[in-house]
Residue frames as a rotation matrix with the C-alpha (Angstrom) as fourth column:
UNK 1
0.568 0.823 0.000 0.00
0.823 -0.568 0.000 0.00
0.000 0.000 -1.000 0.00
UNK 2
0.330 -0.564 -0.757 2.87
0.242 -0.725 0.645 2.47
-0.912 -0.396 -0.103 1.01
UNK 3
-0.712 -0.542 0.446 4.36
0.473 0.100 0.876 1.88
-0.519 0.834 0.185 -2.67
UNK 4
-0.275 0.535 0.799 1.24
0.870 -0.215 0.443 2.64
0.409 0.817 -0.406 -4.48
UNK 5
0.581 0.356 -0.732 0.75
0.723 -0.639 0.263 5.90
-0.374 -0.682 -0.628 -2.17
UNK 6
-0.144 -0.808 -0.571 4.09
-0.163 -0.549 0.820 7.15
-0.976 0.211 -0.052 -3.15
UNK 7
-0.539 0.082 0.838 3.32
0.828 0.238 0.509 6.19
-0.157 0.968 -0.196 -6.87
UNK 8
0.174 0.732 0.659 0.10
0.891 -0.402 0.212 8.67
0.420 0.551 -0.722 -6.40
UNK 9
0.573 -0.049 -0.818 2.32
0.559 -0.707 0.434 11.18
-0.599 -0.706 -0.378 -4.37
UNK 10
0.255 -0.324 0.911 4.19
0.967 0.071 -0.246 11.92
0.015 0.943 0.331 -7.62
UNK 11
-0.810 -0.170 -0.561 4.82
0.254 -0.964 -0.076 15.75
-0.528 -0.204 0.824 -8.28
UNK 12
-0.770 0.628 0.115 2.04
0.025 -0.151 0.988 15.60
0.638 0.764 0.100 -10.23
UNK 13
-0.121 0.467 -0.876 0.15
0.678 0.684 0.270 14.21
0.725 -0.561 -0.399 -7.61
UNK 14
-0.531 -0.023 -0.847 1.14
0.687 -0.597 -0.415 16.99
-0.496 -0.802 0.333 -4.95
UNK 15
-0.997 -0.018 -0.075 0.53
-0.022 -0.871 0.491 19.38
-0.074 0.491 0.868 -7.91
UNK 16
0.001 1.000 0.013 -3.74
-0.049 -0.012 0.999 18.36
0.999 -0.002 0.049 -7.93
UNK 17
0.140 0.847 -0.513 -4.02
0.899 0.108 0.424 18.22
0.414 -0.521 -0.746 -4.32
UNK 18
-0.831 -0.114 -0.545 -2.26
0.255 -0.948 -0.191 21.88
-0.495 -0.298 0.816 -3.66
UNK 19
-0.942 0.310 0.131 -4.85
-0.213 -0.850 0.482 23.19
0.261 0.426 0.866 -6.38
UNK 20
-0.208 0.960 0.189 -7.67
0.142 -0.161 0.977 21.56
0.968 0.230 -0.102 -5.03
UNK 21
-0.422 -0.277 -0.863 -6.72
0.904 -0.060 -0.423 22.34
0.066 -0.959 0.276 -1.59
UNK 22
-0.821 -0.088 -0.564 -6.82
0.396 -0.800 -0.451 25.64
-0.412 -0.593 0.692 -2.58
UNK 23
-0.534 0.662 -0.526 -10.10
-0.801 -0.595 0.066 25.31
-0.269 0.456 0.848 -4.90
UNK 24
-0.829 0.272 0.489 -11.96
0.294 0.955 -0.034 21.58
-0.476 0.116 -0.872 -4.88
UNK 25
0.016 0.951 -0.310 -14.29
-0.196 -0.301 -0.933 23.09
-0.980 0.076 0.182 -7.12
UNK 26
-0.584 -0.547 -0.600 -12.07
-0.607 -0.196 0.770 23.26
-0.539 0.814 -0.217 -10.14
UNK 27
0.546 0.813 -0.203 -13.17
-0.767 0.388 -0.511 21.59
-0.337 0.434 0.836 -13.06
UNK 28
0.634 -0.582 0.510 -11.20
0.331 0.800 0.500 18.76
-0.699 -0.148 0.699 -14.12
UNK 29
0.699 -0.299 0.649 -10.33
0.635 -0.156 -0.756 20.96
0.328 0.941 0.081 -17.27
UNK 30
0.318 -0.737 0.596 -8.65
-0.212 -0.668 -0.713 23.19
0.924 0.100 -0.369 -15.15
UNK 31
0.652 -0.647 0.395 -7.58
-0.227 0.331 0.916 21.25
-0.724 -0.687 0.069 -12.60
UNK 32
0.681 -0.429 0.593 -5.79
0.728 0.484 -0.486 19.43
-0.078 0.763 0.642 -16.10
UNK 33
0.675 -0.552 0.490 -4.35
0.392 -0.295 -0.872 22.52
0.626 0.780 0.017 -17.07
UNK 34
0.498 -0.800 0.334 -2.57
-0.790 -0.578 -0.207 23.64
0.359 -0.161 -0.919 -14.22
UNK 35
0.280 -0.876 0.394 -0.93
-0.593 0.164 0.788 20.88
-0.755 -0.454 -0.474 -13.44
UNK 36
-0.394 -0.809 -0.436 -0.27
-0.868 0.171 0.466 19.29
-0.302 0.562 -0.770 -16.88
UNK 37
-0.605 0.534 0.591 -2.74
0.547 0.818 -0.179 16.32
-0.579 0.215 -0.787 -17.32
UNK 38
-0.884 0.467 -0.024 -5.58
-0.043 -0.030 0.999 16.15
0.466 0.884 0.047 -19.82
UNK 39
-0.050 0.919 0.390 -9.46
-0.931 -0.184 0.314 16.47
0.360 -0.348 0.865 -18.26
UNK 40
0.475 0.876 -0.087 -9.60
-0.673 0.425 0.605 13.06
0.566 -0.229 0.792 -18.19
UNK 41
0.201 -0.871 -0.448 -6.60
0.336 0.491 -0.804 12.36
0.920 0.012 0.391 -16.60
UNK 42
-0.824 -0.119 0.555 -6.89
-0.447 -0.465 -0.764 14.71
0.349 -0.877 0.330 -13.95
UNK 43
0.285 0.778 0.560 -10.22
-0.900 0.017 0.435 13.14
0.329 -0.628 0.705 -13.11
UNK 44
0.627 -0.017 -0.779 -8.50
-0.074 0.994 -0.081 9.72
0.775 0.109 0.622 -12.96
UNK 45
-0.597 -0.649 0.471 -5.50
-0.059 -0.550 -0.833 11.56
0.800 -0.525 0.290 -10.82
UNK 46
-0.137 0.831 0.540 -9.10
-0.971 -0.221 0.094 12.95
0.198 -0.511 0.836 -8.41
UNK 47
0.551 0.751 -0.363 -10.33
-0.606 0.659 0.445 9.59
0.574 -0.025 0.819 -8.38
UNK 48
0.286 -0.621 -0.729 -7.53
0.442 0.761 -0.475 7.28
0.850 -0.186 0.492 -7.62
UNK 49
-0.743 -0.639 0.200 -6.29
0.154 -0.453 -0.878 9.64
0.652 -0.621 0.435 -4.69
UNK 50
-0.052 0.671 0.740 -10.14
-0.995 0.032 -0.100 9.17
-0.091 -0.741 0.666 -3.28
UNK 51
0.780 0.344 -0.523 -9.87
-0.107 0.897 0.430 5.55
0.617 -0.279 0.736 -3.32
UNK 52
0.090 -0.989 -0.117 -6.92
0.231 0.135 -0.964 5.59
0.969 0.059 0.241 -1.49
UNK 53
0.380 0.412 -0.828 -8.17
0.886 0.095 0.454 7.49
0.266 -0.906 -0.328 1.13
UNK 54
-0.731 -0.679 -0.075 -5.64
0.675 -0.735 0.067 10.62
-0.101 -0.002 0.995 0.64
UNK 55
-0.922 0.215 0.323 -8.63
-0.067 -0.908 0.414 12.59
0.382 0.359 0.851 -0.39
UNK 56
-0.647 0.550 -0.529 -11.20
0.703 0.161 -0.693 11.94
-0.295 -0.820 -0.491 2.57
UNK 57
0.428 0.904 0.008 -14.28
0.885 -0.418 -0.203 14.55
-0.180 0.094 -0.979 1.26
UNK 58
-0.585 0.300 0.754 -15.34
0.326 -0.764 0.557 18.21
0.743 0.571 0.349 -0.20
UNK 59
0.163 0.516 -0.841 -16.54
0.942 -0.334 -0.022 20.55
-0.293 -0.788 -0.541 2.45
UNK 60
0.383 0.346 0.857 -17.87
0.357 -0.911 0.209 24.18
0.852 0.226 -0.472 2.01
UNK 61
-0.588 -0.780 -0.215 -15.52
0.728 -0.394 -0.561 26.70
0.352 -0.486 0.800 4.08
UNK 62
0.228 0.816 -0.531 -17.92
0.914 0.009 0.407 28.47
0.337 -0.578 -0.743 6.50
UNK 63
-0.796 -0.572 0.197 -16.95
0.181 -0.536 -0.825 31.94
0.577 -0.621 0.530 8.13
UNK 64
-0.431 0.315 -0.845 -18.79
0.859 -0.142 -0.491 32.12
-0.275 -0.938 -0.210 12.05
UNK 65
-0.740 0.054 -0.671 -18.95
0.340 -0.830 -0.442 35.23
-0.580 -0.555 0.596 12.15
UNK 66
-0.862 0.425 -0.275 -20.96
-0.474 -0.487 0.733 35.94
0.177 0.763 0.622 9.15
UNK 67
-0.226 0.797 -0.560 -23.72
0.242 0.603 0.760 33.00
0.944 0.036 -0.329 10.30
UNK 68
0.421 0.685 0.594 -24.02
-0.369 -0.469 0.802 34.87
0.828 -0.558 0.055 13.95
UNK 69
0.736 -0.594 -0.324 -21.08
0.663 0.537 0.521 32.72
-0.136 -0.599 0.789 15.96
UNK 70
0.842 -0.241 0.482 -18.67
-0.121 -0.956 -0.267 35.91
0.525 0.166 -0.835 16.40
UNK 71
0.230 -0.523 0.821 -16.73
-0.928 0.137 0.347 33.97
-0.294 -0.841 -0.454 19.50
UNK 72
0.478 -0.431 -0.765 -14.35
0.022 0.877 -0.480 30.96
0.878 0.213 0.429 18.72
UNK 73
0.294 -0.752 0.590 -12.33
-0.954 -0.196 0.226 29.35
-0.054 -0.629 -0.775 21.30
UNK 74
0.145 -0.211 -0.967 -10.37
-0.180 0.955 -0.236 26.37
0.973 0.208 0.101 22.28
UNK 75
0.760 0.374 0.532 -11.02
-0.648 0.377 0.661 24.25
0.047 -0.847 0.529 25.27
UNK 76
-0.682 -0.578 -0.448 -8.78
-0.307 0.783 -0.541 22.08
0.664 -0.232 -0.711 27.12
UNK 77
0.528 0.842 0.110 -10.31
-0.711 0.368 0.600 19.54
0.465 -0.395 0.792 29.16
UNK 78
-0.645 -0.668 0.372 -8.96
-0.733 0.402 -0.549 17.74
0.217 -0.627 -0.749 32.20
UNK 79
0.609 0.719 0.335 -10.91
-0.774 0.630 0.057 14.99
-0.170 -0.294 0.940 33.43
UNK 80
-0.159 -0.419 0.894 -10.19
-0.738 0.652 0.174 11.64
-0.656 -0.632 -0.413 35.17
UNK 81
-0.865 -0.167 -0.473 -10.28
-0.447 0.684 0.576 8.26
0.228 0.710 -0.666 32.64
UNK 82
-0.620 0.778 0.101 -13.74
0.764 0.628 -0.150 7.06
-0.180 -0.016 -0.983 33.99
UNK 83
0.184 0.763 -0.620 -15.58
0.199 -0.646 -0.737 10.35
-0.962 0.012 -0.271 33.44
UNK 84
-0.669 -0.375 -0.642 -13.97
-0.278 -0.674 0.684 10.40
-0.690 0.636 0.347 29.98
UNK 85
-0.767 0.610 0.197 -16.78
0.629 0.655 0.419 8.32
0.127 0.445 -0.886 28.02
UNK 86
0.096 0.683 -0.724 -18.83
0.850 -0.435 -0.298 10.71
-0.519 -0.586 -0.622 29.42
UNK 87
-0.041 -0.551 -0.834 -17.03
0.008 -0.834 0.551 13.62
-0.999 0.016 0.039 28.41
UNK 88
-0.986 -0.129 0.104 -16.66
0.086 0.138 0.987 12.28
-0.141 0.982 -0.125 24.69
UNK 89
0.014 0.984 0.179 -20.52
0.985 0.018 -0.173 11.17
-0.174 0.178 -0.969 24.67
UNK 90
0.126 0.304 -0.944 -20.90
0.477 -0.853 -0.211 15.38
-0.870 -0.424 -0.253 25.52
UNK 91
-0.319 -0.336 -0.886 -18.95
-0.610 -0.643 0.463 17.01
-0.725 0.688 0.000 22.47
UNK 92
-0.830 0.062 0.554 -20.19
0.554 0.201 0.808 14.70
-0.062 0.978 -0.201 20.15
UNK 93
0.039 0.995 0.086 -23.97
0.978 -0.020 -0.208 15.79
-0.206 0.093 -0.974 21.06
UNK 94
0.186 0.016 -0.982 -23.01
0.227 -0.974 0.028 19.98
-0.956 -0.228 -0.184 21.69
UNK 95
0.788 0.290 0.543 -23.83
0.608 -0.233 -0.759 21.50
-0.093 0.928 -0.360 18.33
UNK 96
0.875 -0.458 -0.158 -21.18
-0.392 -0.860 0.326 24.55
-0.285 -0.223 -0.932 19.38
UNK 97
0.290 -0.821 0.492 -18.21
0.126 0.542 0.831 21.87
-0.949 -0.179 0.261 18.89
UNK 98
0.704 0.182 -0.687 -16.42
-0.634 -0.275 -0.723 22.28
-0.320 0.944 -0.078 15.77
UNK 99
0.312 -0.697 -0.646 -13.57
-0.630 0.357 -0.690 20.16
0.711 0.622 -0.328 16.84
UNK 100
0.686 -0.059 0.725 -12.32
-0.714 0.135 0.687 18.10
-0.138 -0.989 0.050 19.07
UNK 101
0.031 -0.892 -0.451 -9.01
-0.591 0.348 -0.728 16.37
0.806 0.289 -0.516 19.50
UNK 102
0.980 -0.095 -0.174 -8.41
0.193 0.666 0.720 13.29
0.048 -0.740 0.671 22.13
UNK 103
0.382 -0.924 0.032 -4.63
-0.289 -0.152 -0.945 14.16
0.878 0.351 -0.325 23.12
UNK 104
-0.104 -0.608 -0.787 -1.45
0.700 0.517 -0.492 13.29
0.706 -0.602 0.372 25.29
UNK 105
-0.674 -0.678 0.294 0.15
0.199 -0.549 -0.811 15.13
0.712 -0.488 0.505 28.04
UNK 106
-0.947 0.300 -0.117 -2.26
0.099 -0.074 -0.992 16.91
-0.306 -0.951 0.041 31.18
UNK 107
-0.425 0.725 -0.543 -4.91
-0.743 -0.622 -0.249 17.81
-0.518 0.297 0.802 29.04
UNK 108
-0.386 0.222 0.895 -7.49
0.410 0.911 -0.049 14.68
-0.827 0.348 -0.443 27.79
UNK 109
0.055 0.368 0.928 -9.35
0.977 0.172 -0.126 16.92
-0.206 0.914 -0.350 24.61
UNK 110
-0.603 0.074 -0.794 -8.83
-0.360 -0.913 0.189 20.12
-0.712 0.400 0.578 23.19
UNK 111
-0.001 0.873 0.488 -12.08
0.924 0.187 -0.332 21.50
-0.381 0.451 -0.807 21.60
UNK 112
-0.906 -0.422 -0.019 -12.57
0.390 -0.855 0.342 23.80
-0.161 0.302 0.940 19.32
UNK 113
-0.279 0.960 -0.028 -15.91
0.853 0.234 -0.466 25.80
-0.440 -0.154 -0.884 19.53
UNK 114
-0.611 0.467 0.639 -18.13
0.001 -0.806 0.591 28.80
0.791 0.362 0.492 17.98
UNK 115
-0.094 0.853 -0.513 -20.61
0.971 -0.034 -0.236 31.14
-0.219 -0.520 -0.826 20.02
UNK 116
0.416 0.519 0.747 -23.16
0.666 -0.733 0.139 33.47
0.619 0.439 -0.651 19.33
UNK 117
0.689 0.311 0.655 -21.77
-0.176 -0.805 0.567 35.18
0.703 -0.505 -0.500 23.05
UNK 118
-0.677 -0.680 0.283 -19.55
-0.565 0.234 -0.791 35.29
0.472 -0.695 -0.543 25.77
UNK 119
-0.120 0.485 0.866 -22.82
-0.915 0.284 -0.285 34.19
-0.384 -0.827 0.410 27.86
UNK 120
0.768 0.389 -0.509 -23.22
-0.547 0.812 -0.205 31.49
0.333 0.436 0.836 25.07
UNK 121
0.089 -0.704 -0.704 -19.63
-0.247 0.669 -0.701 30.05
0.965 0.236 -0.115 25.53
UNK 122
-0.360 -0.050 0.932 -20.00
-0.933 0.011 -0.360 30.54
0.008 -0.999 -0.050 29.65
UNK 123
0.439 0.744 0.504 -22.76
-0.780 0.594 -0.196 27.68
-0.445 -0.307 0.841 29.03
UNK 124
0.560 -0.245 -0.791 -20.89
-0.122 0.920 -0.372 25.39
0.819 0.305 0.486 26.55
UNK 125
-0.528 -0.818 0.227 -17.85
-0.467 0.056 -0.883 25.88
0.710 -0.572 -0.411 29.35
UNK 126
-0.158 0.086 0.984 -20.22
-0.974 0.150 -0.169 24.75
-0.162 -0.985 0.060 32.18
UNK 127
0.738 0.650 -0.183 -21.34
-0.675 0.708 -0.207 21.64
-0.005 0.276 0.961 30.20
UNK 128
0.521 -0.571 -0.634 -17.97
0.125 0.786 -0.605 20.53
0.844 0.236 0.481 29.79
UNK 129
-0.469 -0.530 0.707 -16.81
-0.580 -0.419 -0.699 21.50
0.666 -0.738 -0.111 33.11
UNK 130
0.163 0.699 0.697 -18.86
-0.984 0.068 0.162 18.98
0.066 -0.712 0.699 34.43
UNK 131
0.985 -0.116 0.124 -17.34
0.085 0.969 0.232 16.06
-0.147 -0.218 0.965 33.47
UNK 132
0.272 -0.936 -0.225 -13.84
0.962 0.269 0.046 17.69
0.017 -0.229 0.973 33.97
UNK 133
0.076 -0.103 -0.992 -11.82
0.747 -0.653 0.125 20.43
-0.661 -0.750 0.027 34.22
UNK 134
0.726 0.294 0.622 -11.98
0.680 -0.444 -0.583 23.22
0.104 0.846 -0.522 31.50
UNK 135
-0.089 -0.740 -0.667 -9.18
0.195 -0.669 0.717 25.79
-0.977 -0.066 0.204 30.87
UNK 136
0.591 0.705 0.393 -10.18
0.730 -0.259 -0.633 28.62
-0.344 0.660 -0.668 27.84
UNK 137
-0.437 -0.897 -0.062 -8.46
0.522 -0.309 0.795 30.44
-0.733 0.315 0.603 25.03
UNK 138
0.741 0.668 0.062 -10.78
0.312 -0.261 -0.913 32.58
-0.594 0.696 -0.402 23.19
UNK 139
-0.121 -0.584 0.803 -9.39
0.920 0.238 0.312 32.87
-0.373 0.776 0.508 19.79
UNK 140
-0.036 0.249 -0.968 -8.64
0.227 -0.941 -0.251 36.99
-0.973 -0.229 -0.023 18.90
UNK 141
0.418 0.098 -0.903 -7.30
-0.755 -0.515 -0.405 36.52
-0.505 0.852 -0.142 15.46
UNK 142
0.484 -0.532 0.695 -5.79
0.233 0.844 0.483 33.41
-0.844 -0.072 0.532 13.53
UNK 143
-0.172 -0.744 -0.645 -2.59
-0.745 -0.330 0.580 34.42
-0.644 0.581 -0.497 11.51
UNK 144
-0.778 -0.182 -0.602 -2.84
-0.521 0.721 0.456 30.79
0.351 0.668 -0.656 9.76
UNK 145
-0.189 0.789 0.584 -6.48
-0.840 0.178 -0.512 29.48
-0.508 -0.588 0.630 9.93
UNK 146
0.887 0.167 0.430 -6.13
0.058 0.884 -0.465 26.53
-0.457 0.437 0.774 7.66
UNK 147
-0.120 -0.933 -0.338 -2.62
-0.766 -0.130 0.630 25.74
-0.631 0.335 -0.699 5.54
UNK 148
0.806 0.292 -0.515 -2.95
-0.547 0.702 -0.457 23.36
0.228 0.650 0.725 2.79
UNK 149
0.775 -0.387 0.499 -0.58
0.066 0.836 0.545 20.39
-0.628 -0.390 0.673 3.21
UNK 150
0.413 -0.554 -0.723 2.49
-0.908 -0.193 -0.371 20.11
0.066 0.810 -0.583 1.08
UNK 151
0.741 -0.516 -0.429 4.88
0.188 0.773 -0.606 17.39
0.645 0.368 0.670 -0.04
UNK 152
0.856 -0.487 -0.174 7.85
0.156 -0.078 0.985 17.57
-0.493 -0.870 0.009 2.53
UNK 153
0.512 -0.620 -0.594 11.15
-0.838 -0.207 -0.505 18.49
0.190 0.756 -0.626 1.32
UNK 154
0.574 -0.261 -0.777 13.50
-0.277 0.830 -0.484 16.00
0.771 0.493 0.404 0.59
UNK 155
-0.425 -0.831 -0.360 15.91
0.123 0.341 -0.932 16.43
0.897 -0.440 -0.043 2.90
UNK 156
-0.244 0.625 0.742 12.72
-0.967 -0.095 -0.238 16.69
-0.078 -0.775 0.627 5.69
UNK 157
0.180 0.758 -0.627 11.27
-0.903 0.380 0.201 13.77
0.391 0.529 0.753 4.06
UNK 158
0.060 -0.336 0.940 12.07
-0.918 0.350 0.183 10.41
-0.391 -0.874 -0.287 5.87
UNK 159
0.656 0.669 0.348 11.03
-0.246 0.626 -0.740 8.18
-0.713 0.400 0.575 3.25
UNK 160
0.860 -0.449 0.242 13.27
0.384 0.257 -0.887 9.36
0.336 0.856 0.393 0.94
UNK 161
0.509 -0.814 0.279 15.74
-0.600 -0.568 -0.563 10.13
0.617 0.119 -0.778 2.83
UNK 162
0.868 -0.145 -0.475 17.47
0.335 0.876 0.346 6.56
0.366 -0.460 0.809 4.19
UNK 163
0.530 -0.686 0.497 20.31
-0.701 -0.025 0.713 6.60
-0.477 -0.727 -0.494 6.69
UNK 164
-0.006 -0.700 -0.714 23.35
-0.385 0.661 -0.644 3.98
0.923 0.271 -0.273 5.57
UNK 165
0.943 0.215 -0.254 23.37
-0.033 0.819 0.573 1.07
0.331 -0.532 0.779 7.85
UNK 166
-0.078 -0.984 0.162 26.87
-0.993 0.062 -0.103 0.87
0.091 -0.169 -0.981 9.64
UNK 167
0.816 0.358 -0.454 27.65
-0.377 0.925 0.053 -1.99
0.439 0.128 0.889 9.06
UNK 168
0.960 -0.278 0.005 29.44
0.157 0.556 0.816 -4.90
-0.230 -0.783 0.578 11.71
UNK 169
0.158 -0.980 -0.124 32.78
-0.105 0.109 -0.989 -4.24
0.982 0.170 -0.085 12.70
């Protein structure tokens, strides 16, 4: 599987998902033309890179503030390993949740959320404050709110960059 990944990671390959990163509307004719494939090549390019799984879905880019959610933040959440089932159950159900990350270290989920209000986010905070401990970061401005992925450079790349075995002496 790893082979045929790196087959469809190609420069070609990076080249369709940078443009549809930054436009998954394109048409295949011009996805084709900027990166060098024919229409029906680029849709084969599109296709093969969603069976794979590399291209996981099409999703309309939203801005809060314009739909009446003015107040992002991100939640940590503390909270003990039997209340955490609990805790998950919660953020799937809370409409306000836009993310939500299960992670290491002291913290068990960092959430990311929208409200209409400070009084609105007081209430998502008490909901999750009940099945642990909450600690809040309203969000003032985000320098980099999304980044499109890239290809690593080579000499970043691990894959293609092997180490020489030392070999027995």
């Amino acid at each position: 599987m790893a082979f045929k990944t790196e087959r469809l990671l190609d420069d070609v390959g990076w080249r369709v998902l940078a443009a549809l990163q930054a436009d998954a509307r394109l048409s295949f004719s011009e996805l084709g033309r900027r990166v060098g494939l024919s229409p029906p090549a680029a849709a084969e390019r599109v296709r093969r890179l969603e069976d794979a799984g590399i291209i996981r879905g099409y999703r309309a880019d939203l801005d809060p503030e314009k739909l009446g959610f003015p107040i992002t933040a991100i939640i940590r959440v503390s909270t003990a390993e039997q209340h955490f089932a609990r805790l998950k159950a919660l953020v799937l159900e809370l409409h306000e949740v836009l993310e939500c990350h299960h992670v290491t270290g002291a913290d068990t989920l960092v959430v990311k959320v929208t409200a209409a209000s400070v009084g609105h986010l007081e209430k998502v905070i008490e909901q999750l404050g009940r099945h642990g401990t909450p600690t809040t970061s309203i969000i003032l401005s985000s320098p980099i709110s999304r980044r499109a992925i890239q290809a690593l450079p080579r000499a970043v790349d691990p894959a293609r960059t092997r180490k020489a075995r030392p070999t027995g002496g």
